[in-house]
C-alpha atoms as a printed R data frame, in Angstrom:
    type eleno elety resid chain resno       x       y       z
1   ATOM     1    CA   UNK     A     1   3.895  14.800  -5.274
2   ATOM     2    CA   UNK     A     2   5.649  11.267  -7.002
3   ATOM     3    CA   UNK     A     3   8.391  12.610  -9.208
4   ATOM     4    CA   UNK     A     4   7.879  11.128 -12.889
5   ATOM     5    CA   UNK     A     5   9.982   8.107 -13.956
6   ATOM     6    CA   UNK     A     6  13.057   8.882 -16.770
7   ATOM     7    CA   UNK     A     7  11.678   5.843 -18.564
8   ATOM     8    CA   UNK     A     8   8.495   4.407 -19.911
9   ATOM     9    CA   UNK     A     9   6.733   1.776 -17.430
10  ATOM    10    CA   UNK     A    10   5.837  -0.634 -18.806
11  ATOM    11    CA   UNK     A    11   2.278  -1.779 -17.523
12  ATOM    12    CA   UNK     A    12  -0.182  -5.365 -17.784
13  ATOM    13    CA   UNK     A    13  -4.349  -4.203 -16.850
14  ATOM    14    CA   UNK     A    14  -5.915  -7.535 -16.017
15  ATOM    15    CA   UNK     A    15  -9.523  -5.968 -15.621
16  ATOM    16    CA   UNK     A    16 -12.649  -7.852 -15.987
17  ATOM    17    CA   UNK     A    17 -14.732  -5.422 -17.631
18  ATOM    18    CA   UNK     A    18 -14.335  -4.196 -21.275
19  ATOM    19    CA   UNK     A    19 -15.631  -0.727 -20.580
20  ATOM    20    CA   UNK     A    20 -12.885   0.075 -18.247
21  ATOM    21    CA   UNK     A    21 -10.003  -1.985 -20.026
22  ATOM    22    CA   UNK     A    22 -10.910   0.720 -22.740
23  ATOM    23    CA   UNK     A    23 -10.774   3.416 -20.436
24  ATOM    24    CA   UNK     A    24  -7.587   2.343 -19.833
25  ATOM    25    CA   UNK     A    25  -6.447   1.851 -23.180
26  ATOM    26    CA   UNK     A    26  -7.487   5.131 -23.408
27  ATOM    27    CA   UNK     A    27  -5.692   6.784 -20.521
28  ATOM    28    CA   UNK     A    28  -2.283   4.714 -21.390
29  ATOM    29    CA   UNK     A    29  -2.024   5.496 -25.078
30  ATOM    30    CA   UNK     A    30   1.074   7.616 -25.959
31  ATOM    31    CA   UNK     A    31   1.162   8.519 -22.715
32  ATOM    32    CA   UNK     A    32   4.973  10.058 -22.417
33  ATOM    33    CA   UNK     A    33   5.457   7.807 -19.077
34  ATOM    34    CA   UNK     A    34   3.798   4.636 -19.318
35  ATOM    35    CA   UNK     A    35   3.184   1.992 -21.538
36  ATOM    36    CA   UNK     A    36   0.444  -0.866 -22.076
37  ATOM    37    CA   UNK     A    37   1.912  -4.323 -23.079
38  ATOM    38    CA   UNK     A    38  -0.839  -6.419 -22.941
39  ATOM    39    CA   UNK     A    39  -4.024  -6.708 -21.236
40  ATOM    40    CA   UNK     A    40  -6.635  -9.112 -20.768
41  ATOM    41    CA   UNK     A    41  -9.678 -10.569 -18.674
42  ATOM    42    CA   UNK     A    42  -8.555 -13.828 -17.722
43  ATOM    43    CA   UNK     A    43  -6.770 -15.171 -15.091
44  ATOM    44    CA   UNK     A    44  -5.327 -18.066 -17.122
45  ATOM    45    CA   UNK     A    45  -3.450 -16.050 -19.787
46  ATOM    46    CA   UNK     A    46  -2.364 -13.308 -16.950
47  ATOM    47    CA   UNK     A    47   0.012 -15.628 -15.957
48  ATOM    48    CA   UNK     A    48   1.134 -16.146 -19.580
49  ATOM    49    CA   UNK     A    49   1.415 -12.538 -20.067
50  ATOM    50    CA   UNK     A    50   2.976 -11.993 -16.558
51  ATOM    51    CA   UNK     A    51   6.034 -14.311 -17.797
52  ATOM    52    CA   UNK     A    52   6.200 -13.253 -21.307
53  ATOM    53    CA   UNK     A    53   6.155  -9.299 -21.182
54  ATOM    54    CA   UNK     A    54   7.374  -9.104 -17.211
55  ATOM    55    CA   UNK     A    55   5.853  -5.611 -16.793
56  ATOM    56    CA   UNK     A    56   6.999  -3.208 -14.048
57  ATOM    57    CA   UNK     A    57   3.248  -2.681 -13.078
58  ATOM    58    CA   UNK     A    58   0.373  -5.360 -12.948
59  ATOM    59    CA   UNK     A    59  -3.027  -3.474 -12.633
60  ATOM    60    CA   UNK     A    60  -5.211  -6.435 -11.517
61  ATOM    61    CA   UNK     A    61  -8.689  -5.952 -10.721
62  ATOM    62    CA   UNK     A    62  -9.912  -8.174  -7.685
63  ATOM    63    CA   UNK     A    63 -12.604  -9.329  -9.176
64  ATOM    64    CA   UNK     A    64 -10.830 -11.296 -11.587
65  ATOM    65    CA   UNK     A    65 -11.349 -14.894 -11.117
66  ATOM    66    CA   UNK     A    66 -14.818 -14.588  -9.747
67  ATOM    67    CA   UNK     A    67 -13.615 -12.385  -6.931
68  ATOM    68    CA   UNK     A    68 -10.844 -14.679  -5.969
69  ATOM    69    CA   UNK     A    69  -8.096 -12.709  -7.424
70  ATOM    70    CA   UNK     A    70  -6.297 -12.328  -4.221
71  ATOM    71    CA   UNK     A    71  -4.941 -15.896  -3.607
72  ATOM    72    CA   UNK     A    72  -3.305 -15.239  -7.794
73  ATOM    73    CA   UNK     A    73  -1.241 -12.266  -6.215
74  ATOM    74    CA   UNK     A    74   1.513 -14.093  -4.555
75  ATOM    75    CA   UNK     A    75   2.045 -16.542  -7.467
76  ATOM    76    CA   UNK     A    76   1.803 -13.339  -9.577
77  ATOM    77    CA   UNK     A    77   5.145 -12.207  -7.948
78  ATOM    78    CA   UNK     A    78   6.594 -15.596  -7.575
79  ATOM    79    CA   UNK     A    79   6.733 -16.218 -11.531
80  ATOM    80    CA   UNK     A    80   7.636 -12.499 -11.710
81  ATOM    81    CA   UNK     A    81   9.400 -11.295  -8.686
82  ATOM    82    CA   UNK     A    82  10.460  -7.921 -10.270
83  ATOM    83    CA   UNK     A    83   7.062  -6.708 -11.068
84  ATOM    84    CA   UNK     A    84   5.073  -5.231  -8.684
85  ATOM    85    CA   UNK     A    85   1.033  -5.302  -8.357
86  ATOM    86    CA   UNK     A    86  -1.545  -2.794  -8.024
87  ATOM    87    CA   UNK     A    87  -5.172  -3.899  -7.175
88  ATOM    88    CA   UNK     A    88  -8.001  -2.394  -8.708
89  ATOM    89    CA   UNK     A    89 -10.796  -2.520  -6.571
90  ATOM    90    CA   UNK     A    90 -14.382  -1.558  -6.243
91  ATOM    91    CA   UNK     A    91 -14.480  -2.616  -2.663
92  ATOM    92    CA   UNK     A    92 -14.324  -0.695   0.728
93  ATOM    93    CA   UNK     A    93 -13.753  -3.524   2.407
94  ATOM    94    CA   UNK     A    94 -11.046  -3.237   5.131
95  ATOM    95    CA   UNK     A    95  -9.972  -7.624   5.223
96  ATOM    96    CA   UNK     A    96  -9.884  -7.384   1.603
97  ATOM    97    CA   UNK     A    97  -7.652  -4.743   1.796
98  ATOM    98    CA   UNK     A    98  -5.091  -6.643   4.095
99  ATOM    99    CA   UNK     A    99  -5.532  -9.724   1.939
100 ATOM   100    CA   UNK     A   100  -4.434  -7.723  -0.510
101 ATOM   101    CA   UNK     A   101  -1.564  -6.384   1.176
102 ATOM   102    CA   UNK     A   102  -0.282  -9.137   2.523
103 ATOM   103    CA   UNK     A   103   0.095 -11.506  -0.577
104 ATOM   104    CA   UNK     A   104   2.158  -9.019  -2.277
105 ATOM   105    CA   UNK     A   105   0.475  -6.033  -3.495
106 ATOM   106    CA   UNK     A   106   1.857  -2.722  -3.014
107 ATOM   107    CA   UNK     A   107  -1.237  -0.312  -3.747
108 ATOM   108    CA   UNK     A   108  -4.784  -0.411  -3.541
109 ATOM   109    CA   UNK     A   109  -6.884   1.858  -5.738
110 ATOM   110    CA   UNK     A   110 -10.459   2.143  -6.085
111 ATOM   111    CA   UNK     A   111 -12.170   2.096  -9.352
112 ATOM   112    CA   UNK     A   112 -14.173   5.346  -8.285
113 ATOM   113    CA   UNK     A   113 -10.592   7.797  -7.832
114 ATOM   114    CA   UNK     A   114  -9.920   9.395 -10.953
115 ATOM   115    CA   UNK     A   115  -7.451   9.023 -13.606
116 ATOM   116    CA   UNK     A   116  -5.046  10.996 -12.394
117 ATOM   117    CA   UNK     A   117  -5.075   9.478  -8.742
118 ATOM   118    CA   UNK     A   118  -4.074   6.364 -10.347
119 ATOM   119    CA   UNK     A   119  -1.458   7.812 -12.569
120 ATOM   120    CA   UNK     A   120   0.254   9.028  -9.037
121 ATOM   121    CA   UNK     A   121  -0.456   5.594  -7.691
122 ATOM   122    CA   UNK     A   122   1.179   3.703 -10.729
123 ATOM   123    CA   UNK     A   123   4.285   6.098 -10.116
124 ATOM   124    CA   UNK     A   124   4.571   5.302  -6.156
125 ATOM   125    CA   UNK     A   125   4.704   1.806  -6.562
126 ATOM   126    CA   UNK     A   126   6.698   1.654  -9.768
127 ATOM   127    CA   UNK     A   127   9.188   3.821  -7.525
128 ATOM   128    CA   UNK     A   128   8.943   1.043  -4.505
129 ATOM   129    CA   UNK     A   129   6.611   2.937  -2.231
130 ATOM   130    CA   UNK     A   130   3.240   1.941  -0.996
131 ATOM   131    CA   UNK     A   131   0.508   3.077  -1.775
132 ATOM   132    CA   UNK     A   132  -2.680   3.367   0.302
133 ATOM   133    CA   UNK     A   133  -4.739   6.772  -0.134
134 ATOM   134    CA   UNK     A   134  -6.134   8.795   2.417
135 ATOM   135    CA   UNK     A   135 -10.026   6.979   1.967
136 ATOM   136    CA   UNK     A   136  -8.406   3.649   3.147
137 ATOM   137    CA   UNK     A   137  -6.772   5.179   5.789
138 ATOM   138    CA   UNK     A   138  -9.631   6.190   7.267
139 ATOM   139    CA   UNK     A   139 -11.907   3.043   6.478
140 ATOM   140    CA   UNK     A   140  -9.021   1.206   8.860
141 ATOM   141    CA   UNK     A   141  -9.111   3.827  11.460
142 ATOM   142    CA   UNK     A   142 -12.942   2.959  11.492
143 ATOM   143    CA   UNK     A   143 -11.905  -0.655  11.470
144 ATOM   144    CA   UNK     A   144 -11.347  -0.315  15.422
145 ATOM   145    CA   UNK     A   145 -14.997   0.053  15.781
146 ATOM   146    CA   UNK     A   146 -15.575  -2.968  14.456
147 ATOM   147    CA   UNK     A   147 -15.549  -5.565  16.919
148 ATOM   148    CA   UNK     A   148 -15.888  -8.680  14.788
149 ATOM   149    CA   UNK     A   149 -12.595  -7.141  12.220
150 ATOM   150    CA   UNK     A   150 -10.265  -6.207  15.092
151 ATOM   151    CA   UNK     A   151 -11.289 -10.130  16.347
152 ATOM   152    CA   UNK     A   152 -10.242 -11.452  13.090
153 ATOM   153    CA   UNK     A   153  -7.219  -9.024  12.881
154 ATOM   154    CA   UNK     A   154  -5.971 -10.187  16.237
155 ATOM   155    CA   UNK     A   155  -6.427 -13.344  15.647
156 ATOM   156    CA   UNK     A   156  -4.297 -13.335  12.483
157 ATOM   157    CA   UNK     A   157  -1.724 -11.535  13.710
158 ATOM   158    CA   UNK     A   158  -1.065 -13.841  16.662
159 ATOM   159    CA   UNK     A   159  -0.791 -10.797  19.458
160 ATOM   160    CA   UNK     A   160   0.726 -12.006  22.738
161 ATOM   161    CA   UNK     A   161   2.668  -8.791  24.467
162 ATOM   162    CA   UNK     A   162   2.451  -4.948  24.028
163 ATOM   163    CA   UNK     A   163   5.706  -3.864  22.250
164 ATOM   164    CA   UNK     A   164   7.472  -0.673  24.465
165 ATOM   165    CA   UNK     A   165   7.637   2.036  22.324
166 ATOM   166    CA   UNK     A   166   9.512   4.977  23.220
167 ATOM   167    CA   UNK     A   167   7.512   8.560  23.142
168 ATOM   168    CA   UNK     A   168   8.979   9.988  20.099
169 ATOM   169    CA   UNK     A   169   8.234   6.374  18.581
170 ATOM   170    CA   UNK     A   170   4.807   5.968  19.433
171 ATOM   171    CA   UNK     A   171   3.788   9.789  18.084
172 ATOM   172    CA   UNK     A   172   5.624   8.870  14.969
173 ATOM   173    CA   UNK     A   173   3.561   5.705  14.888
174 ATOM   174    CA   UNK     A   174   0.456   8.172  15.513
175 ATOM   175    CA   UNK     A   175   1.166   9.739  12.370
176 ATOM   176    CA   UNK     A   176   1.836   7.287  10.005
177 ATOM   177    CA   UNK     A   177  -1.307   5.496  11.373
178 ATOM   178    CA   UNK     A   178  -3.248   8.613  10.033
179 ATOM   179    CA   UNK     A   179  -1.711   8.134   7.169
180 ATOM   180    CA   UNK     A   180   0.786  10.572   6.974
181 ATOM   181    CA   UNK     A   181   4.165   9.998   5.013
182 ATOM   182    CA   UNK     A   182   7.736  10.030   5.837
183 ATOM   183    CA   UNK     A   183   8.512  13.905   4.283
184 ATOM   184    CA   UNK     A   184   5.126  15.094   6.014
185 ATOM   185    CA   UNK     A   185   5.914  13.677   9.916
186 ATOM   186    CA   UNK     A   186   9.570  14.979   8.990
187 ATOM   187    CA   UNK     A   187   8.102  18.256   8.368
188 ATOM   188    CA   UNK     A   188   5.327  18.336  11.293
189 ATOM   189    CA   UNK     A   189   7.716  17.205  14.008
190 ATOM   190    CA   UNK     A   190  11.073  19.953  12.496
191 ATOM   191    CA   UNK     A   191  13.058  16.667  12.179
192 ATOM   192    CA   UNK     A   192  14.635  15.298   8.890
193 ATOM   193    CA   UNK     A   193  12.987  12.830   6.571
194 ATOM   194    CA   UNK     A   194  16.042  10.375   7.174
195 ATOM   195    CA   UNK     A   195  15.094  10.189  11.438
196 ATOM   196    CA   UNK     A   196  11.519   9.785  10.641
197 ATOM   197    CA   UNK     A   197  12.491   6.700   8.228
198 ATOM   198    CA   UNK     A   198  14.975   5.645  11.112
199 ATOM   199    CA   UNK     A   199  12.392   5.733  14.053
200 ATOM   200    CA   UNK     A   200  10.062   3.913  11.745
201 ATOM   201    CA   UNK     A   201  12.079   0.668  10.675
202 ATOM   202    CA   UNK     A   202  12.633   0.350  14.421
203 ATOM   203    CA   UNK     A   203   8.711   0.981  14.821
204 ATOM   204    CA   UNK     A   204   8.173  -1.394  12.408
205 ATOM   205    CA   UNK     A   205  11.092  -4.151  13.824
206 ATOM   206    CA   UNK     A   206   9.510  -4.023  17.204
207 ATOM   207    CA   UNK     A   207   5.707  -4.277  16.408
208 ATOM   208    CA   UNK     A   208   6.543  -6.862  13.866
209 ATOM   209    CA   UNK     A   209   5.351  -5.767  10.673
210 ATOM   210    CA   UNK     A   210   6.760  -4.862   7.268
211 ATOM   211    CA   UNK     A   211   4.897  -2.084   6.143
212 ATOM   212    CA   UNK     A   212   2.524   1.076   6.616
213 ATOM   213    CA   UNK     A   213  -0.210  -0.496   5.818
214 ATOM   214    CA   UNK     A   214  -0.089  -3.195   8.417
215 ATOM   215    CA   UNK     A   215   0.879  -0.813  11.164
216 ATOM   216    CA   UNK     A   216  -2.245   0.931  10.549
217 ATOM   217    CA   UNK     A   217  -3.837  -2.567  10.737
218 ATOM   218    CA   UNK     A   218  -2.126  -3.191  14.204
219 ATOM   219    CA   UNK     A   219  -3.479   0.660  15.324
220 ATOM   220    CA   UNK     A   220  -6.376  -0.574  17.350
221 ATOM   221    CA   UNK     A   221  -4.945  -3.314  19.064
222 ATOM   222    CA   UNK     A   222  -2.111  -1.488  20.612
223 ATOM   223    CA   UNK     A   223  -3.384   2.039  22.682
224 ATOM   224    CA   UNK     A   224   0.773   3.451  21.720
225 ATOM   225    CA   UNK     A   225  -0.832   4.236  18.801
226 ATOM   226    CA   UNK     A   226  -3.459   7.051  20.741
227 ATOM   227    CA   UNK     A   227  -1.937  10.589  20.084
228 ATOM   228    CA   UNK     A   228   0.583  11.615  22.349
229 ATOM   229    CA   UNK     A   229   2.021  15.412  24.015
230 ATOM   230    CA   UNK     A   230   5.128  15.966  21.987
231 ATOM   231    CA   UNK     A   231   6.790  17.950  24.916
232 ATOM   232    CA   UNK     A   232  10.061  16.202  25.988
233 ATOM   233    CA   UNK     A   233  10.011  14.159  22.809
234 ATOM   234    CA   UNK     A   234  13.377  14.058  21.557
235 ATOM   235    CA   UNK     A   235  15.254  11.837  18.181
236 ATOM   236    CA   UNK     A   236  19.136  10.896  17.948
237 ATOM   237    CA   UNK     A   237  21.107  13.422  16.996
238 ATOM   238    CA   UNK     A   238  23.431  10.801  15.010
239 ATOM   239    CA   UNK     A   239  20.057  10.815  12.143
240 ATOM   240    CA   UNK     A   240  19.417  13.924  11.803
241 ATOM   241    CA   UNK     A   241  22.984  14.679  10.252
């Protein structure tokens, strides 16, 4: 559960249709922990709005711009660099979702969850986590069945050589690939949240990614990432203090 913030966030729904911007209206208004400071349906005054109000949250639906609402992310964050981006999507599309990720957002949610899955969602990245749910987890898992995907994901990625992972590392890896967080793997392996964070920067450092998200991209390329026995599997004692 995402612990509520002390103050208000302040939120900006780009969204192209009017039903669901007043949905959202709807869901925002006098809400105790968030509030809407503008919204609109155009690409051209987000930017505006972006620099003028510099919310803590952008909701952006990804079909604003005809669809092509992706390649605005990044520039999103450049002329605000302290707000961070949700996308909206109606999509289950698994190289939309790493376009997404990788030019800047920090959550995808679908259009279909319900209010109060986004409410959570809007809390986790306002906080500085990521947010992927459990349904996109699994769509990339399924990604590895996809021949022409892993292709494309292999090429972008650049792969070369198959990172050594110690045991410990690679189950922890396992996990977060299913889409487990930090507290959970701290709690399923009896180790503290603060190793699990540990073993995962260095996780992270030596498959070369940034983030959860892309590690679960990475999953099928790399067979570390098959479940593992946990006998003999053993974390520095230095973290766990």
């Amino acid at each position: 559960m995402f612990e509520q913030p002390n103050t208000k966030i302040r939120i900006l729904v780009a969204e192209s249709f009017e039903l669901v911007r007043i949905g959202l209206r709807a869901l925002f208004k006098n809400h105790s922990m968030i509030r809407l400071v503008a919204e609109t349906n155009c690409i051209e005054d987000l930017y505006d709005l972006v620099v003028q109000h510099k919310p803590d949250v952008i909701l952006v639906d990804l079909l604003l711009d005809n669809g092509n609402c992706i390649e605005h992310i990044s520039r999103l964050l450049h002329s605000c660099p302290q707000s961070k981006v949700l996308a909206f999507s109606h999509h289950n599309n698994e190289c939309i979702y790493l376009q997404a990720f990788r030019s800047g957002a920090m959550g995808i949610i679908s259009k279909h969850h319900s209010s109060e899955l986004l409410l959570k969602a809007i809390y986790a990245i306002y906080a500085g986590q990521i947010w992927f749910d459990r349904h996109i987890t699994k769509l990339l898992w399924q990604a590895q069945f996809n021949p022409n995907l892993s292709l494309e994901i292999q090429a972008d990625v650049g792969i070369s050589h198959q990172p050594s992972l110690t045991n410990g590392e690679r189950h922890i890896a396992y996990l977060a690939c299913k889409g487990l967080s930090a507290k959970e793997i701290s709690l399923q392996l009896s180790v503290t949240e603060k190793t699990v964070r540990n073993q995962l920067s260095m996780i992270y450092k030596k498959i070369g990614v940034k983030k959860q998200i892309e590690l679960c991209l990475k999953a099928p390329l790399h067979n570390y990432f098959k479940e593992s026995y946990t006998i003999g599997i053993s974390f520095p004692e230095d973290d766990q203090k």
